[in-house]
C-alpha positions as CSV (number, residue, x, y, z in Angstrom):
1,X,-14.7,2.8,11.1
2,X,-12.1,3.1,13.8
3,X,-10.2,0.4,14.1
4,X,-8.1,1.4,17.0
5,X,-8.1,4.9,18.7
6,X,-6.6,7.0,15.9
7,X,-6.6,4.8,13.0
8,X,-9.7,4.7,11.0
9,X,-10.4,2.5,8.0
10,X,-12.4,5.6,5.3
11,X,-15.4,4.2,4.0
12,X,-16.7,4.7,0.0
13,X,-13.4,3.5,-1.2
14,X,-12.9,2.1,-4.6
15,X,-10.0,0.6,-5.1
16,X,-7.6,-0.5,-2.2
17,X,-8.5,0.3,2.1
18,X,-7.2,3.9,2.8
19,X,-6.7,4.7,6.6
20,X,-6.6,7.4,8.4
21,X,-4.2,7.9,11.2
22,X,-5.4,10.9,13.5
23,X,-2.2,12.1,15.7
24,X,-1.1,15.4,15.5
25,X,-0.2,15.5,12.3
26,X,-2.5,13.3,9.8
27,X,-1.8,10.9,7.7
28,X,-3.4,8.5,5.4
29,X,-2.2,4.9,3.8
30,X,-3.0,4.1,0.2
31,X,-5.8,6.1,-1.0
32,X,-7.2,3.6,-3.8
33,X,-7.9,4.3,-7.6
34,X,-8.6,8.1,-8.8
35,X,-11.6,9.9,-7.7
36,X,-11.4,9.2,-4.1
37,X,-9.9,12.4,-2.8
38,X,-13.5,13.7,-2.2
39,X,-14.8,10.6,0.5
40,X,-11.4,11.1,2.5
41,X,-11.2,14.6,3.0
42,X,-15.3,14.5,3.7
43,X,-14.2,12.0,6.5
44,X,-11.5,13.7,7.7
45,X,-13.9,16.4,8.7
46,X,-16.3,14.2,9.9
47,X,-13.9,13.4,12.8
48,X,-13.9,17.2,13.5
49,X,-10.6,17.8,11.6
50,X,-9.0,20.0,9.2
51,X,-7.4,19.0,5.5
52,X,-5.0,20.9,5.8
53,X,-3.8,19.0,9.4
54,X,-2.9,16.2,6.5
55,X,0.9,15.8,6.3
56,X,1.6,12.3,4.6
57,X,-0.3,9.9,1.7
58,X,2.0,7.4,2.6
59,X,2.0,4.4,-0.1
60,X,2.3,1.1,0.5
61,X,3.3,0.1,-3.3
62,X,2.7,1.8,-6.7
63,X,0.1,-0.2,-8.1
64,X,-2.5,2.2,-8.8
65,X,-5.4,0.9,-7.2
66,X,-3.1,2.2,-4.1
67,X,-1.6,5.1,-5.5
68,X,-4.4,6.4,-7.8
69,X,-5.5,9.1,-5.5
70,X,-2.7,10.7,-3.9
71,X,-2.0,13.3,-6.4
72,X,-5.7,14.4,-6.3
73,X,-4.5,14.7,-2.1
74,X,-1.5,16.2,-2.4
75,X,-3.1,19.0,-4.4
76,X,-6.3,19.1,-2.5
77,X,-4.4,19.3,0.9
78,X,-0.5,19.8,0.6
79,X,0.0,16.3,1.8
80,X,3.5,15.0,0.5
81,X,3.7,11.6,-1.1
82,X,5.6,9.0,0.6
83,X,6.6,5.9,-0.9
84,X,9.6,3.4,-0.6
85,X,12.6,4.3,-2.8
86,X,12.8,1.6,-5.1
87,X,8.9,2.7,-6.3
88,X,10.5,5.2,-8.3
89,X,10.1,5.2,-12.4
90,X,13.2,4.4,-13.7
91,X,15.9,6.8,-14.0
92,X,14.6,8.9,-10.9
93,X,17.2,8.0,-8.5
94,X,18.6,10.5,-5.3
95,X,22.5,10.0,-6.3
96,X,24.8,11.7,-4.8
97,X,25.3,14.0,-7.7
98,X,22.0,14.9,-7.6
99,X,22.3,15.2,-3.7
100,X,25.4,17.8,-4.1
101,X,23.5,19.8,-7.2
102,X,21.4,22.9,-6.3
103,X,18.4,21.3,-7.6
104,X,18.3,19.2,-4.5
105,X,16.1,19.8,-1.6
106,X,16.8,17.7,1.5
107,X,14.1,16.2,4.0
108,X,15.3,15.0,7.7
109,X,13.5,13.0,9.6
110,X,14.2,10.4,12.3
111,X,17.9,11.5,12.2
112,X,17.9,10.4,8.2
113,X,18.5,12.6,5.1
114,X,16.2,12.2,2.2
115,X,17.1,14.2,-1.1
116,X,14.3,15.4,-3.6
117,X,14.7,17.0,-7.2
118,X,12.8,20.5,-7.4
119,X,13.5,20.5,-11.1
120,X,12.9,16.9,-11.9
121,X,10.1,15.8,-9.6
122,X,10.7,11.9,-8.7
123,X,7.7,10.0,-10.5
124,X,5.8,6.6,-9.0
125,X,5.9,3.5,-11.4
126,X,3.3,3.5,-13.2
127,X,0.7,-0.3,-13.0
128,X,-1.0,-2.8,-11.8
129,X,-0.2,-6.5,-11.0
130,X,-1.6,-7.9,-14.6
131,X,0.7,-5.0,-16.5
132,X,3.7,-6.6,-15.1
133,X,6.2,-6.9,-17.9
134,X,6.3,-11.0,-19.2
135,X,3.4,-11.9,-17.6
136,X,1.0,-14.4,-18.9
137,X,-1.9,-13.0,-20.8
138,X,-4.6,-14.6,-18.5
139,X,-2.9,-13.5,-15.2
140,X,-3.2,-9.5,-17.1
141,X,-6.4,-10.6,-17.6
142,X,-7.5,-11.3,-14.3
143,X,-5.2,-8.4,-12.5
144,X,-7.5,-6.5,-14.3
145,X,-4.3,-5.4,-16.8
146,X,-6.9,-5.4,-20.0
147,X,-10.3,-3.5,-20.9
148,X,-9.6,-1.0,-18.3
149,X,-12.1,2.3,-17.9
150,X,-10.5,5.8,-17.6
151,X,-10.4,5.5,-13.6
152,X,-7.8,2.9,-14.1
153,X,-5.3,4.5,-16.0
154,X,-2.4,5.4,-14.4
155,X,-1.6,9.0,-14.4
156,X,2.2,10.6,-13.4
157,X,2.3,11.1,-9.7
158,X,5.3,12.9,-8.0
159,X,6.9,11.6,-4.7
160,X,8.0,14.4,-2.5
161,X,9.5,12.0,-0.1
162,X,11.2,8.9,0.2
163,X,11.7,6.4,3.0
164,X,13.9,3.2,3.5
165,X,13.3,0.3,6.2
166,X,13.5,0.8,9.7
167,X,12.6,4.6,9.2
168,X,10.3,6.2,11.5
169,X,7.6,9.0,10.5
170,X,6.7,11.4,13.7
171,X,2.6,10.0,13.2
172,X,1.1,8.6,16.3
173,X,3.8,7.7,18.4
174,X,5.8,6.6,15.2
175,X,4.9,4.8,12.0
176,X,7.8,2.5,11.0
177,X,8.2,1.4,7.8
178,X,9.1,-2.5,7.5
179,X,10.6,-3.2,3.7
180,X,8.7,-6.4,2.3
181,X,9.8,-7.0,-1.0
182,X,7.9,-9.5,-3.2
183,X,4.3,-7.9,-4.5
184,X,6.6,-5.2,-5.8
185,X,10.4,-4.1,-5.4
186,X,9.1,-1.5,-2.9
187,X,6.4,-3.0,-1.1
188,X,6.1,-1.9,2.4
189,X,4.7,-3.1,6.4
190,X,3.9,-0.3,8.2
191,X,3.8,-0.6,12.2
192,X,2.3,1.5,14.5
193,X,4.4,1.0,17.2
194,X,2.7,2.9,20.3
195,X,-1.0,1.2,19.1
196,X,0.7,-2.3,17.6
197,X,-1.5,-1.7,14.3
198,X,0.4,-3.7,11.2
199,X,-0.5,-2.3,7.8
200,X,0.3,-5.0,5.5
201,X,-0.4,-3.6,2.0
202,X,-0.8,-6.3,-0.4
203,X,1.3,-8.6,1.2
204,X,-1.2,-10.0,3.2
205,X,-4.8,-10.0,2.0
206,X,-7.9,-11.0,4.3
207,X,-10.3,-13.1,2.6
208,X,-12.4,-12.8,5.9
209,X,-11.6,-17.0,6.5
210,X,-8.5,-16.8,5.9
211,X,-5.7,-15.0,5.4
212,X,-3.8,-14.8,1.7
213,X,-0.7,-13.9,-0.4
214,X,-1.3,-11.6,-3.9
215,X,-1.3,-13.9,-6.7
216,X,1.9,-13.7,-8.7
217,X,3.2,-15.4,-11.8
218,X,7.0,-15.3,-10.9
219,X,8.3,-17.4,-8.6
220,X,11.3,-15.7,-7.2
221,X,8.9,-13.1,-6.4
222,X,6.9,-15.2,-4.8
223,X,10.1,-16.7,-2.9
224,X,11.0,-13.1,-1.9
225,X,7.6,-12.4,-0.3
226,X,8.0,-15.3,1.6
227,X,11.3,-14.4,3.1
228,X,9.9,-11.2,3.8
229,X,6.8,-12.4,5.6
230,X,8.8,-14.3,7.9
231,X,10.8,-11.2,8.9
232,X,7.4,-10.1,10.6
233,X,7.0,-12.8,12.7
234,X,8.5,-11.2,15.5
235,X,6.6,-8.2,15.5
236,X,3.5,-8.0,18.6
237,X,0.9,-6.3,16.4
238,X,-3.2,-6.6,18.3
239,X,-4.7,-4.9,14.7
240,X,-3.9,-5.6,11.7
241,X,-5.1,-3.8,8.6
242,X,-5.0,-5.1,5.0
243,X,-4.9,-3.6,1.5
244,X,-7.9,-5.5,0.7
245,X,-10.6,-7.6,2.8
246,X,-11.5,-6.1,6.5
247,X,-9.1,-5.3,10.0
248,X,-7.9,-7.6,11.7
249,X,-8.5,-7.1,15.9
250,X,-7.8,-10.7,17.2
251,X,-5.2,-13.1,16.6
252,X,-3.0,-11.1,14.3
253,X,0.4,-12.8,14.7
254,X,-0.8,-16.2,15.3
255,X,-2.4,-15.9,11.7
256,X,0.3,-14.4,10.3
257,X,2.8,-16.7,11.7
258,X,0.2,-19.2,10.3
259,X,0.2,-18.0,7.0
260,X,4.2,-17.7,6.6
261,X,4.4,-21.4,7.8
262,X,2.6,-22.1,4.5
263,X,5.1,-22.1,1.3
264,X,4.1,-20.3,-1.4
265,X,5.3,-22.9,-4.0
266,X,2.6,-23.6,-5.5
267,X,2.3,-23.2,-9.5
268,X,0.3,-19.5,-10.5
269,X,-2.2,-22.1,-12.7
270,X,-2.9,-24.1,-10.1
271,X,-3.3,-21.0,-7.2
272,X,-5.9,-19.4,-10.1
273,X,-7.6,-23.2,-10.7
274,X,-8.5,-23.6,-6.8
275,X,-9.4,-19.9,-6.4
276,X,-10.9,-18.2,-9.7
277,X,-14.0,-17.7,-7.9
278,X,-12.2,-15.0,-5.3
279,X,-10.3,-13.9,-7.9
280,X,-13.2,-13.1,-10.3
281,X,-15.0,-11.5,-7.5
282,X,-11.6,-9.6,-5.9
283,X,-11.5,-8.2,-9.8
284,X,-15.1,-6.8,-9.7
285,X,-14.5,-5.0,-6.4
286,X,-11.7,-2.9,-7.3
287,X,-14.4,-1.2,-9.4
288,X,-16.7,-0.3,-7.1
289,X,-17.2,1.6,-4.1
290,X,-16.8,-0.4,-1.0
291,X,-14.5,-2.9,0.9
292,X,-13.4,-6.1,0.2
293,X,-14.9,-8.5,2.4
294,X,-13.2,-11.8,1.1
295,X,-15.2,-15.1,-0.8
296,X,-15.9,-18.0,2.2
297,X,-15.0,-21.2,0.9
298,X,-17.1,-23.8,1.1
């Protein structure tokens, strides 16, 4: 499905949306749970291109219903992982002693220097939402944190590159990466600036009536992905396209702005009281093939 000229939404997903954005060089956001290397590289040459013309996975946050099928890409196509910096296991940090060693690699792009480790690969976090360390048993529970098949096991996954706010990667007229805190210490907007398309990660979810925060037990977390919604507000995106639920192609930023004006204050048992019906049927489709496409309320 092409949501604007270039970006495409891959369908037989499981997991999280992946898109494909079809400049010159290729890439792809989030890329769901493992096993889904096969449906985007069939897609890719269903559009009349090449694997190899794949240059980034680029991932919105760790959790691996994002991040679970960008290894399989990287070695199916040579595609470097991208994530946000602080989406790095512990302990795999570009110091500058490792930055002056002559293990280090460096990346440029947009003017910025990004230092990799040839001889101690940077690894993703590892999780999901529900594995989120202190949180209640019940919110593991429904973040799908408990009786988990193989498919949902997090596996190591190196990052070949890194990327901090306000970068830009060479994608379609540029892909800026927004930092939005709050889901996780990485989280990240992405904006197509030349086509206005906002990729929103989990920070925004589309229930198809309206538009929705990820449920989260901590409330300075939920505090911070307020504050970061809001620095969005300004931004004139005419598509928007979500982690989970469908696109967005009318009234992006009027909803958005919408849903910031909304506090997110509310107590987690109260948020999964009013909406264990979505929540029990978000859980179910992150384990099958297929998007998202939101509970109406009554």
């Amino acid at each position: 499905m092409e949501i604007v000229p270039g970006v495409h939404r891959i369908p037989g997903i499981t997991g999280s949306n992946a898109c494909l954005l079809a400049g010159e060089q290729m890439a792809v956001v989030d890329a769901g749970i493992h096993g889904n290397s096969d449906a985007i590289i069939s897609y890719i040459k269903s559009i009349g291109r090449s694997p190899s013309d794949l240059k980034w996975v680029v991932l919105t946050h760790f959790h691996y219903d994002h991040s679970g099928s960008a290894l399989e890409l990287h070695e199916s196509t040579g595609a470097q992982i991208v994530t946000h910096k602080d989406e790095l296991e512990a302990g795999h940090v570009f110091s500058s002693e490792i930055a002056r060693s002559d293990s280090a690699r460096r990346v440029t792009h947009g003017g910025e220097t990004t230092i990799t480790i040839t001889d101690q690969e940077p690894l993703l976090r590892k999780g999901n939402e529900g594995d989120s360390r202190g949180a209640p048993w019940w919110v593991s529970f429904l973040m799908g944190g408990r009786r988990r098949d193989a498919s949902h096991v997090p596996h190591a996954t190196p990052v070949h590159l890194t990327v901090d706010h306000n970068e830009v990667l060479p994608c379609l007229g540029g892909l800026r990466i927004l930092h939005t805190p709050g889901h996780t210490p990485g989280s990240v907007c992405l904006y197509l600036e030349k086509e206005k398309v906002l990729f929103l990660g989990d920070s925004v979810l589309n229930n198809v009536d309206r538009l929705s925060r990820p449920i989260m037990y901590d409330k300075r977390r939920r505090m911070q992905l307020d504050a970061s919604l809001h620095t969005l507000r300004g931004l004139d995106a005419k598509a928007a396209s979500f982690g989970h639920g469908p696109p967005l192609r009318e009234d992006v930023m009027t909803r958005v702005r919408a849903l910031t004006d909304r506090p997110y204050n509310l107590s987690t048992w109260r948020i999964v009281l009013k909406n264990w019906r979505t929540l029990r049927a978000f859980r179910a489709s992150t384990r099958s093939k297929g998007h998202w496409s939101g509970v109406r309320e009554e």
